[in-house]
N, C-alpha and C positions, 0 to 999 in steps of 0.2 A: 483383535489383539491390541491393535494403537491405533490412532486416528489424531487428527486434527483439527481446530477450529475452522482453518483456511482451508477451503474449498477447492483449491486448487494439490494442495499433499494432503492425502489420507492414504487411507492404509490400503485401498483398491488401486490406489496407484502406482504402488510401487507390487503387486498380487498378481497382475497379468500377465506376466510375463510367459509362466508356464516351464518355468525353473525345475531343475531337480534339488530336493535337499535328503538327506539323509533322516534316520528317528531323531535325533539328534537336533535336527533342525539347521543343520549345517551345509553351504550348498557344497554339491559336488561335481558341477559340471559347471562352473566361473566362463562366462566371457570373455574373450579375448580383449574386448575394447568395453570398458564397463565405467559405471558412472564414480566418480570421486569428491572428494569436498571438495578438495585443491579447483579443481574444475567447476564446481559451481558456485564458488567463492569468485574467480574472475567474470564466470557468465555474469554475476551478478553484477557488477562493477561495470561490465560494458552496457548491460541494462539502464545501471544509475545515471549513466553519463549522456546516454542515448535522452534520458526522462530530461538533464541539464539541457541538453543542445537544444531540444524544439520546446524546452519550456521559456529558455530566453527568448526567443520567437513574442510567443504569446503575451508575454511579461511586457515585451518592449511595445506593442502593439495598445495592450491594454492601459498600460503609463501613459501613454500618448494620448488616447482616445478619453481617459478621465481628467485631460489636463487641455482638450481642448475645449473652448468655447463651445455654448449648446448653440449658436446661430452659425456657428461652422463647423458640425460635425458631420451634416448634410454633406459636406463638399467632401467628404474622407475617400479616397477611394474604396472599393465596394471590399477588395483583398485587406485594408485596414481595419475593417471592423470586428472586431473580435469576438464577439457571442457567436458568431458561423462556426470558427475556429472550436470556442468552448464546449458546444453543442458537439461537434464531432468527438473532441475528444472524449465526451460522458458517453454517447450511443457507440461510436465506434470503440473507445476500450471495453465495452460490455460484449460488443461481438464477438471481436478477437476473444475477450476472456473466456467465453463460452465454447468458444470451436477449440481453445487449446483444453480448458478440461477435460472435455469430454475426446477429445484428441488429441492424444500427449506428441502424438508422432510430429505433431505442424507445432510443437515449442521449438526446433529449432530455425523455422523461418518466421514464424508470426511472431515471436517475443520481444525481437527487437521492433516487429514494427506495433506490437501494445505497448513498447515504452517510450516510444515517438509519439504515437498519440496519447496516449494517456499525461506524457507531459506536457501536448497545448494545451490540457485541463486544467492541469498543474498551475502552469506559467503566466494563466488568466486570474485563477482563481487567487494566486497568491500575490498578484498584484492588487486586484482590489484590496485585501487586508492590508497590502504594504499602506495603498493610496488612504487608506482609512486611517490608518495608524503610525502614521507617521515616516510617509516616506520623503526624500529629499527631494525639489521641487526641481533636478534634472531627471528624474524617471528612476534613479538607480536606487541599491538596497544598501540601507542606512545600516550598520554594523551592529546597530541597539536596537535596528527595527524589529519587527515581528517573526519576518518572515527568516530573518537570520537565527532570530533566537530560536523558532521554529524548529530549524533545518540543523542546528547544535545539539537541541534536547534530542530530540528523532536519533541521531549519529550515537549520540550518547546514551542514550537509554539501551539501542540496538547493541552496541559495546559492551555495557555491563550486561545485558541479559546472555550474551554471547559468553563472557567472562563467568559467568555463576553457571551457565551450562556446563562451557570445557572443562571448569573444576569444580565440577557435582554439587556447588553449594548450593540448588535447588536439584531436583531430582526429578526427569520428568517418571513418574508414576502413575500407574491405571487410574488412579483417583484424581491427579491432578491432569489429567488428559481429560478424565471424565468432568469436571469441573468445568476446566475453559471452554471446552467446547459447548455445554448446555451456558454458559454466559455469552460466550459469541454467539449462539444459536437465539438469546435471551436480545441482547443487543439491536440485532437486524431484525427480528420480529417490530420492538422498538420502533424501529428506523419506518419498518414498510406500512408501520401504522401512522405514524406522524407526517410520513409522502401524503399515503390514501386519507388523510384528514385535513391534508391544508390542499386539495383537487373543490375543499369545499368551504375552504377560505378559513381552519380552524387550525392554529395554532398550537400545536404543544408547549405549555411553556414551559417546563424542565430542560426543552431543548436549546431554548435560546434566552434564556436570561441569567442574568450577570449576580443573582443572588446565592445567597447560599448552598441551596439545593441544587441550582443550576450548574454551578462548580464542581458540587461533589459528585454530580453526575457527570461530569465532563471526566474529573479525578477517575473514576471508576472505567469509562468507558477507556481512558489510555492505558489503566494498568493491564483491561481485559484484551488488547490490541498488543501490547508488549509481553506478555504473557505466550500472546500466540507466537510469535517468536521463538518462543523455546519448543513449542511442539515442531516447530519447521524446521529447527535446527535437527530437530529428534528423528523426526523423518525423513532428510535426508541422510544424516547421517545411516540411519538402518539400509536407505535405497542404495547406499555406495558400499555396505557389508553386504546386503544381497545380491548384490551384482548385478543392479539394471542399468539398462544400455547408456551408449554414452548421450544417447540424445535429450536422457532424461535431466543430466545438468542444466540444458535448457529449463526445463521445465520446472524444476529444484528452483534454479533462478528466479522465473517467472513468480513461481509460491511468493517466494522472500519479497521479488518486489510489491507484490499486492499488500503483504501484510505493512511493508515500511510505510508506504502512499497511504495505505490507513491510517497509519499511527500519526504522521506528519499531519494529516486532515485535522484530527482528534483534538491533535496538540498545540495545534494553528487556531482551534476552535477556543481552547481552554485558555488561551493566552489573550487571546481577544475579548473574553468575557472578564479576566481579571484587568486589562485594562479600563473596559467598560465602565469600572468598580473607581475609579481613579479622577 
């Protein structure tokens, strides 16, 4: 009936529940305590701010460590070095994301801790672009840097796709469900080719260069990452007419964050190759 790009909301997720609905399609036996937007509008926000707090962490870790001397980086202590931290964050947010799809019940205790981890990844990795592109030589984020402009387009782009959702001026529809998802499905295929080809030292270059092509492929992959957005929106909102439980705002949550932390990566990617260009 509907589905999503984001692997986290589809339509099986919100199916299980084992509801009553009428011919009609209308349920008839509602929840007492049942999921809402209102409520997974805030899950969210405590989520983002959870991804802020330990990505400062990482950020301040990583500024340091690209700003110290290479004949004293030896002496750092072993908790200062940040690719341990980075490393976690990639393996352990994959875990977590894994045990909450396939088990929606553990979003309301795992999510906050996939958005802990998942921002020492964050906090590392957007330090490096700051340190590359222009960050101030006390560690902090420059207001024209990258990573701000980043973290503005992401906010803003999420606003207006949220804005053209709540007032219909896109429409999600079978066709445009069917769409994103075989280009997010298009995307990561992409992705786990260019991983399992550089295990052998070979480069994709569409993915990392600053030319033309490179861009419009950058261009393409944020519209198909903001795009999913709107099925997420779609999906929750259906999971809060159908009446699943309240734990699944967790989880609702959870979706939106994956697909933002996408979008931010995408757009953090695209901003550094038009720099490049400079």
């Amino acid at each position: 009936m509907f589905n999503s790009g984001n692997p986290a909301l589809n339509e099986q997720t919100f199916n299980q529940f084992g509801m009553d609905y009428d011919r009609a399609g209308a349920l008839t036996a509602p929840r007492p305590d049942t999921m809402t937007m209102s409520g997974t509008v805030w899950k969210t926000a405590l989520l983002l701010l959870a991804v802020v707090a330990s990505g400062t962490f990482t950020w301040g870790l990583m500024m340091e460590f690209v700003n110290t001397p290479a004949d004293q980086i030896a002496t750092l202590p072993a908790w200062k070095t940040p690719m341990p931290w980075m490393l976690g964050g990639i393996f352990g947010g994959l875990a977590l994301a894994l045990v909450i799809v396939f088990k929606p019940t553990t979003a309301p205790y795992l999510s906050p801790v996939y958005a802990v981890v998942k921002g020492l990844f964050l906090g590392a990795v957007s330090a490096l672009y700051e340190a590359q592109f222009g960050a101030g030589t006390a560690g902090g984020m420059a207001l024209n840097g990258i990573v701000a402009q980043a973290i503005g387009l992401t906010f803003g782009v999420a606003a207006a796709m949220l804005i053209a959702y709540a007032t219909r001026i896109i429409r999600v529809t079978e066709k445009l469900r069917a769409g994103i998802v075989i280009a997010t499905g298009g995307v990561f295929l992409f992705y786990l080719v260019a991983i399992a080809l550089g295990f052998f030292g070979i480069q994709v270059p569409l993915l990392h260069s600053s030319g033309p092509l490179g861009i419009g492929l950058s261009l393409v992959i944020v519209a198909i990452a903001a795009f999913n957005l709107l099925l997420d929106f779609d999906l929750i909102e259906r999971g809060s007419k159908q009446g699943a439980p309240k734990y699944m705002e967790w989880y609702g949550a959870f979706g939106l964050l994956v697909t933002l932390v996408w979008l931010y990566l995408e757009i953090l990617r695209l901003l550094a190759k038009l720099q490049n260009r400079n």
